[in-house]
Each structure stands twice: as C-alpha cells, then as structure tokens.
VEXLUMSE-51127 format. One record per residue: x, y, z of N, C-alpha, C in turn; residue number from 1. Coordinates in nm, 3 decimals. Last residue first. Layout:
BEGIN
[node [X Y Z] [X Y Z] [X Y Z] NUM]
...
This chain:
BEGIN
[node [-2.585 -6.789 4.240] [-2.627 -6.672 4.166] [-2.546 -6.603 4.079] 141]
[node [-2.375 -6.965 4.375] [-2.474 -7.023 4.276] [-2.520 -6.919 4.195] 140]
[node [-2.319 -6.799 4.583] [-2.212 -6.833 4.496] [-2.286 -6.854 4.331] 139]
[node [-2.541 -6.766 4.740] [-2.457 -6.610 4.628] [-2.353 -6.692 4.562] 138]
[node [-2.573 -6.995 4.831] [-2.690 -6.936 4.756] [-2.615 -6.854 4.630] 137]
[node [-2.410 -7.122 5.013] [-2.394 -7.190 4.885] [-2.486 -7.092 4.779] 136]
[node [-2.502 -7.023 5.263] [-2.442 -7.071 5.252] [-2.362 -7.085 5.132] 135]
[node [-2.806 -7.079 5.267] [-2.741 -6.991 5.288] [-2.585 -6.979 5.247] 134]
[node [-2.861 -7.384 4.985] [-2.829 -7.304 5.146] [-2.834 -7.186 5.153] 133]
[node [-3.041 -7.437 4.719] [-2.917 -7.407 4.732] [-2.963 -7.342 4.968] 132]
[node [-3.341 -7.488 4.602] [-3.208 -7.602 4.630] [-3.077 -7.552 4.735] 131]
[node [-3.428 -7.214 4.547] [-3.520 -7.363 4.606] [-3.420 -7.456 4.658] 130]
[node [-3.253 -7.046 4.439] [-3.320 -7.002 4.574] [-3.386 -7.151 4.579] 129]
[node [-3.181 -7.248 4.223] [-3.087 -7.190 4.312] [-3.138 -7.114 4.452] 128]
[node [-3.362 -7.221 4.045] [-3.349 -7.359 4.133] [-3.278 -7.315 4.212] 127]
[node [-3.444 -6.951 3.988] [-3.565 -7.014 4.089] [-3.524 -7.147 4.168] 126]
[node [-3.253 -6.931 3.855] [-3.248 -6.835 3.986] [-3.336 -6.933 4.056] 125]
[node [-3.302 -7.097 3.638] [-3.203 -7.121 3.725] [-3.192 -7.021 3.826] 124]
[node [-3.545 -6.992 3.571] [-3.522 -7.112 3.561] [-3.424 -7.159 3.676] 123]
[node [-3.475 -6.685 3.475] [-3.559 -6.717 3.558] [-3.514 -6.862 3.636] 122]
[node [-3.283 -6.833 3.236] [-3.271 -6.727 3.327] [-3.313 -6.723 3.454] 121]
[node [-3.515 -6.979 3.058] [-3.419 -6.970 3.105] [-3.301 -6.955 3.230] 120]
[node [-3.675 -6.730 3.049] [-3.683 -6.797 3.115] [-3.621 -6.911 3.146] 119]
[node [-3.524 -6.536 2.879] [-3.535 -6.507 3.052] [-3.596 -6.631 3.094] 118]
[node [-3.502 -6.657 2.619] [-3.384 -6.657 2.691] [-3.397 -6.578 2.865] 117]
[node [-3.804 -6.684 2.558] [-3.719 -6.848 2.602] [-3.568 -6.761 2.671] 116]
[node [-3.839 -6.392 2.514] [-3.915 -6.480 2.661] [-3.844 -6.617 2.663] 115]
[node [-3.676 -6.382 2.283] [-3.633 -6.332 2.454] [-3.702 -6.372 2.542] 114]
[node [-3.634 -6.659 2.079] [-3.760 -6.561 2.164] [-3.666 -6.482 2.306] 113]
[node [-3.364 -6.683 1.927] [-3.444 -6.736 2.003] [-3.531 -6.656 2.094] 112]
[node [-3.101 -6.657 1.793] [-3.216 -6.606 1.756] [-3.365 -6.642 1.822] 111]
[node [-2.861 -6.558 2.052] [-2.936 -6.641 1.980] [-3.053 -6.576 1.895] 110]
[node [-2.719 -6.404 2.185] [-2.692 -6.371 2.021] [-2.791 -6.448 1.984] 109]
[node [-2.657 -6.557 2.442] [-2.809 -6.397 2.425] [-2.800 -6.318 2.298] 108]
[node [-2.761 -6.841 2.403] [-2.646 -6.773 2.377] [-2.734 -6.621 2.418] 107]
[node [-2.887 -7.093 2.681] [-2.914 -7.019 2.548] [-2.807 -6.891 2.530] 106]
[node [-2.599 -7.291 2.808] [-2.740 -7.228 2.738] [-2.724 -7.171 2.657] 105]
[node [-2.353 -7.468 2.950] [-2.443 -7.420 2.780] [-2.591 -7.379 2.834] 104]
[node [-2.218 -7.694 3.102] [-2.259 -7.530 3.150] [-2.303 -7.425 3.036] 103]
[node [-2.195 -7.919 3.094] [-2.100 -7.798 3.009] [-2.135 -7.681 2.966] 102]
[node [-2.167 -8.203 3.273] [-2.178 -8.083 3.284] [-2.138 -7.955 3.210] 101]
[node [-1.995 -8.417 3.312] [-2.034 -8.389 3.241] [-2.084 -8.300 3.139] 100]
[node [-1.993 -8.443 3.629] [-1.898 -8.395 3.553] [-1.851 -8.366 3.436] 99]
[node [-2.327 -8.293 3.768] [-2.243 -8.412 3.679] [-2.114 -8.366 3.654] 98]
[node [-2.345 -8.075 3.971] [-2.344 -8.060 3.860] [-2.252 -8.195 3.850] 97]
[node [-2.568 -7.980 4.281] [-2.484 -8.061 4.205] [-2.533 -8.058 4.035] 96]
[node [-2.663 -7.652 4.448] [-2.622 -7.733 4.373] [-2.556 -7.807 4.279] 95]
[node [-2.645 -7.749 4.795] [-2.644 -7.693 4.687] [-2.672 -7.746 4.549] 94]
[node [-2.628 -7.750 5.146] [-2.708 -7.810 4.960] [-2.687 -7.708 4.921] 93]
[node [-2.526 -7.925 5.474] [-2.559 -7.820 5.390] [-2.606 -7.872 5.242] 92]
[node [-2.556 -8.139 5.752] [-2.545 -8.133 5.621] [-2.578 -7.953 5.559] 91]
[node [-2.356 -8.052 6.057] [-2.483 -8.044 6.004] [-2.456 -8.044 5.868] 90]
[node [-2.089 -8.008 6.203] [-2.158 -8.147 6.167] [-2.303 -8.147 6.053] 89]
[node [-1.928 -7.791 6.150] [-2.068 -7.791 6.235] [-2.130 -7.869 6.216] 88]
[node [-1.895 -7.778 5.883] [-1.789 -7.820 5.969] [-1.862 -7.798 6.145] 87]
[node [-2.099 -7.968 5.685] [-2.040 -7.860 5.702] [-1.968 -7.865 5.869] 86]
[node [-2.113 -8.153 5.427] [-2.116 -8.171 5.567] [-2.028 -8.049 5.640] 85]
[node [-2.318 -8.128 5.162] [-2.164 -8.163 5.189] [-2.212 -8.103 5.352] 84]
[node [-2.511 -8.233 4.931] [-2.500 -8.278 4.976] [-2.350 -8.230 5.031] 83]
[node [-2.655 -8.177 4.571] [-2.563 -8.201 4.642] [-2.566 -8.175 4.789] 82]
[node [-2.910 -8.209 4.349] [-2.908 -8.124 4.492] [-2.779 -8.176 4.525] 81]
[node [-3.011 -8.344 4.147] [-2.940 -8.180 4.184] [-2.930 -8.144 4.238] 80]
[node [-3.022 -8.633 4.248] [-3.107 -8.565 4.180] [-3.036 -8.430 4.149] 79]
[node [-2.834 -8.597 4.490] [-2.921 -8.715 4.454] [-2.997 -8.637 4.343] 78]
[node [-2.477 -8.685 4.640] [-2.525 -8.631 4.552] [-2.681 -8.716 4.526] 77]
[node [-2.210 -8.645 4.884] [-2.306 -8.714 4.825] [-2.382 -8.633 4.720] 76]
[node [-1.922 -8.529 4.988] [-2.016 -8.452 4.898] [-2.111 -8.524 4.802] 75]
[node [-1.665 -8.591 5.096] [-1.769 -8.541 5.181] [-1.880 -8.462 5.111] 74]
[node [-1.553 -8.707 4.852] [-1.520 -8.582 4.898] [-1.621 -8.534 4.962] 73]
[node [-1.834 -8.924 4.760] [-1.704 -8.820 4.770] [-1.670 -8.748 4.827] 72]
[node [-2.060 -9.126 4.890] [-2.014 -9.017 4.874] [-1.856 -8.971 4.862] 71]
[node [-2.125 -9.389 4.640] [-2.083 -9.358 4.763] [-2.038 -9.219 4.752] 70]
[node [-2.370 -9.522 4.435] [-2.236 -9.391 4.414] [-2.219 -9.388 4.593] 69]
[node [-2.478 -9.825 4.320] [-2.453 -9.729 4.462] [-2.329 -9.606 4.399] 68]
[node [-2.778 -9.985 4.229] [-2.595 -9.949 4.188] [-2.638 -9.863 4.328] 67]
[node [-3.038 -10.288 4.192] [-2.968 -10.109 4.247] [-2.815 -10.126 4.230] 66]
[node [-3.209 -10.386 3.996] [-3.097 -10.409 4.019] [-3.047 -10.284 4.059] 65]
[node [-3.452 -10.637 3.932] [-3.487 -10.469 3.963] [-3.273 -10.471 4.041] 64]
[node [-3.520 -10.880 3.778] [-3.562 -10.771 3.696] [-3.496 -10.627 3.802] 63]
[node [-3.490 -11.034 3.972] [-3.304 -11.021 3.866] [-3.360 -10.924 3.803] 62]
[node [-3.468 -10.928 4.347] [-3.538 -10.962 4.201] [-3.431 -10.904 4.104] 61]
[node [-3.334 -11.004 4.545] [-3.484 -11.022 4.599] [-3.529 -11.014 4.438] 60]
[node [-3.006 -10.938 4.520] [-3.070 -11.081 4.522] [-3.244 -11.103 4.514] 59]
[node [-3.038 -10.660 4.558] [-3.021 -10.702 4.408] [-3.010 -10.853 4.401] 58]
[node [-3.025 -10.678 4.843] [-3.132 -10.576 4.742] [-3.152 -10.642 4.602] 57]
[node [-2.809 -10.811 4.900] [-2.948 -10.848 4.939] [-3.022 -10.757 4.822] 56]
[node [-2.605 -10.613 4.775] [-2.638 -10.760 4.727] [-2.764 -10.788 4.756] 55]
[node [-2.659 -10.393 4.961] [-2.687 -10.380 4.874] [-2.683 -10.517 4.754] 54]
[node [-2.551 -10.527 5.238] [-2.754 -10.520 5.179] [-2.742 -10.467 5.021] 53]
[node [-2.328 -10.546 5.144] [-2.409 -10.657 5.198] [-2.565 -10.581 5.183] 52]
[node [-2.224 -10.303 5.133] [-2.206 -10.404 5.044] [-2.309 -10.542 5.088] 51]
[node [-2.275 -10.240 5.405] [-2.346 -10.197 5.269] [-2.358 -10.250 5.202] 50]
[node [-2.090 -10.408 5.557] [-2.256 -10.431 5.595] [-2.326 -10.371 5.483] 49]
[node [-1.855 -10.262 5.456] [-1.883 -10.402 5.429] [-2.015 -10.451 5.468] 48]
[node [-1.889 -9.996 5.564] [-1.878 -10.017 5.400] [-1.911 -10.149 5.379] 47]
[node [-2.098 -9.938 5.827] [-1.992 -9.949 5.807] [-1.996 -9.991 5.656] 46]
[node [-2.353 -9.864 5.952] [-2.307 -10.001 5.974] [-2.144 -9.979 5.916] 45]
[node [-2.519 -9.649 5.882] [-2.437 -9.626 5.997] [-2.346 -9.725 6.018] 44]
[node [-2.625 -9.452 5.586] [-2.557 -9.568 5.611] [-2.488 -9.597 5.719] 43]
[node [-2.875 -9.307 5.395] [-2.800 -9.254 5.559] [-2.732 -9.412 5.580] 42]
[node [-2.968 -9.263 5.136] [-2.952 -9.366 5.194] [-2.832 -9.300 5.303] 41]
[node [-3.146 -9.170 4.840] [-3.054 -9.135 4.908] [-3.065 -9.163 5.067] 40]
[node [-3.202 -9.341 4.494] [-3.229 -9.286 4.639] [-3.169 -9.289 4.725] 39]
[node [-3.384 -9.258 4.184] [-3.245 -9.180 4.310] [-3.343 -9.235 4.433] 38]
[node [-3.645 -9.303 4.037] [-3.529 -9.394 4.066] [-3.428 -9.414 4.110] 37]
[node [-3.805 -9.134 4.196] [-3.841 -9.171 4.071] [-3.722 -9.298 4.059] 36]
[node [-3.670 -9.078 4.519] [-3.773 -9.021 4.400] [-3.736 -9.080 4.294] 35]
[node [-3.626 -9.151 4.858] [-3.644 -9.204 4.727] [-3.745 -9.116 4.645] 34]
[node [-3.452 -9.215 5.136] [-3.546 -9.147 5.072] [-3.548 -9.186 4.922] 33]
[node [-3.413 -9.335 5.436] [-3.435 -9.390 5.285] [-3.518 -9.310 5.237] 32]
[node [-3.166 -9.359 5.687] [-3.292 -9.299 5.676] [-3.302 -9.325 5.488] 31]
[node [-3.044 -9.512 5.829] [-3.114 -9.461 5.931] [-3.204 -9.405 5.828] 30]
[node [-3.078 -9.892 5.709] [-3.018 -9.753 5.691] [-3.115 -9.651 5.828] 29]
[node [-3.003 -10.171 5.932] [-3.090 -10.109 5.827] [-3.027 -9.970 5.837] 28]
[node [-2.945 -10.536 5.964] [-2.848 -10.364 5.979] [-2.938 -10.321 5.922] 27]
[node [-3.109 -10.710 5.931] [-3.017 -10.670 6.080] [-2.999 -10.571 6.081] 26]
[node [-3.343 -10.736 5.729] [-3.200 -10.694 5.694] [-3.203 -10.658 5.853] 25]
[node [-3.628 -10.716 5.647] [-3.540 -10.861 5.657] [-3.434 -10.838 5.668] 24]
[node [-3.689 -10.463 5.578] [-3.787 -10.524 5.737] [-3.678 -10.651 5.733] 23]
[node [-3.560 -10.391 5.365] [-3.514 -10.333 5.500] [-3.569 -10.391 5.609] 22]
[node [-3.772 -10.536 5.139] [-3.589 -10.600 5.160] [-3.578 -10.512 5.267] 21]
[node [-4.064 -10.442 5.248] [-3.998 -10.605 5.260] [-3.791 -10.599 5.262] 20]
[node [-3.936 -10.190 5.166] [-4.007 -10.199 5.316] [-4.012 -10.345 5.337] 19]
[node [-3.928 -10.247 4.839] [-3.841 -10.196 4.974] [-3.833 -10.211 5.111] 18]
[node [-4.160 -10.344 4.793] [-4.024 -10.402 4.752] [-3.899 -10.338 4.867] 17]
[node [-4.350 -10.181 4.802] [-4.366 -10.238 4.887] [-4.198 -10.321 4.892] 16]
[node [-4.250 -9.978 4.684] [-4.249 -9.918 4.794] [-4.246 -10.033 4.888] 15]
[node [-4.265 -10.076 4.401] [-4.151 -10.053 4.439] [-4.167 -10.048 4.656] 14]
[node [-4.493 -10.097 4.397] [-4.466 -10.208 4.352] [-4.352 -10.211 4.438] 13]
[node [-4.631 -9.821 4.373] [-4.654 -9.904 4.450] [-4.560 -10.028 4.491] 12]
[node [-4.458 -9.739 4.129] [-4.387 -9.678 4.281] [-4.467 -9.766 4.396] 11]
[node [-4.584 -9.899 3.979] [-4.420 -9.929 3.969] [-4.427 -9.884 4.107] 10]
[node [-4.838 -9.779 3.946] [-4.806 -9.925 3.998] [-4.681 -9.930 4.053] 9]
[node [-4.789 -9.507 3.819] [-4.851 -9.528 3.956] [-4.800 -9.664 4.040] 8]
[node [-4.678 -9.568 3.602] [-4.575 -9.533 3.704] [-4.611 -9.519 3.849] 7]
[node [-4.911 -9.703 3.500] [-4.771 -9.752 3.500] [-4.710 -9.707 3.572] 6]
[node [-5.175 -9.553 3.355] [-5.123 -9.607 3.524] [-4.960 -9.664 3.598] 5]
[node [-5.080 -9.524 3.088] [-5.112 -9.389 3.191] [-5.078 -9.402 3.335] 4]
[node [-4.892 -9.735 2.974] [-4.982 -9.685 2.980] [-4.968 -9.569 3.109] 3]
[node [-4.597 -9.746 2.908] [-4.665 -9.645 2.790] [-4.756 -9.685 2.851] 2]
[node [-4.433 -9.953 3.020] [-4.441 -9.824 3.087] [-4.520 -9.723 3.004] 1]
C-alpha cells in the first residue's frame, strides 16, 4: 500500500469484488454504500439471510474478510455519522461517538497557538453543521 497508485487499484479491485459477490446472492441488500473500508448496508431479508451473505462475502477471498456491527438501539453507525430512526419512519444523523470516546481537546490553559485552539473549535462546529440534522444540530453545538 506505499505506492501512490495503491488505493486507486484497491477501490477498483474492491468495487469489482462487490458487484460480483451481490450479482451471485438471491437476497441482496437494498442499498450499499461504502467509503474507504465502512460500509453501510440496508438489510430486508431478515438476520439469518445476513449471516448468510455475509459468509458468502468472506468465502469469495481468505485475503479480504468483512465483520458486521448490527444496529443498536435503533442507532447504526458508519464513519461519524450515526444513524437513528425517527418516529416518522424516516432516518435522522448525527453525530456518532465510539464508546471510547473521551471527549479531550485542546485545554484553553494550553500553551498551544490560539489559532490551533479555534481551529479546533471551528473543526467541530463545521462537523456538526455538515453531519448533524435539524434535529440533533443544537444539541451537538
């Protein structure tokens, strides 16, 4: 993966890898999105047809091996964006934090450039208007 073209190929490599394992599968997802190595998967068949393509997936090559997080608490997750189903059927976003998560930045005692501690700052307003709902916005702020 250290030359320049590498990640070009991979997502080729990958795209076609995909569109072969869903064109051979009965059941297919309604909808497959995918960035860099998240990808977030609309599932209509039921838990045991998942389990089943997701084997298929990880039978087609021993080098490429997908995992699955199933959604929680009506609250999938892909990248930072969370995912919850608002009571008007329609998905809503915000955003997701690992449980990991320990909510640290920069201190404003730090000795650290005031342009690093607004931007910063900046940083997370900007993901919060880009990511977040109506909805979910003023909380996030």
């Amino acid at each position: 993966m250290g030359s320049p073209p590498s990640p070009v190929i991979v997502n080729f490599f990958m795209k076609d890898f995909e569109k072969k394992a869903i064109k051979q599968m009965t059941h297919k997802p309604v909808c497959w999105f995918k960035y860099v190595d998240d990808t977030f998967v609309i599932w209509p068949h039921g838990k045991e047809k998942l389990t089943g393509f997701l084997n298929h997936l990880n039978r087609l090559q021993n080098k490429i091996q997908f995992t699955m997080e199933k959604k929680r608490r009506r609250s999938p997750c892909i990248l930072e964006l969370g995912h919850l189903q608002k009571t008007d059927g329609f998905l809503g976003h915000k955003i997701y934090r690992k449980p990991t998560h320990a909510n640290l930045y920069l201190h404003q005692n730090s000795h650290h450039h005031p342009a690093n501690k607004h931007s910063d700052l900046a940083s997370l307003i900007h993901r919060a208007k880009a990511l977040c709902d109506e909805d979910s916005l003023a909380q996030e702020l």
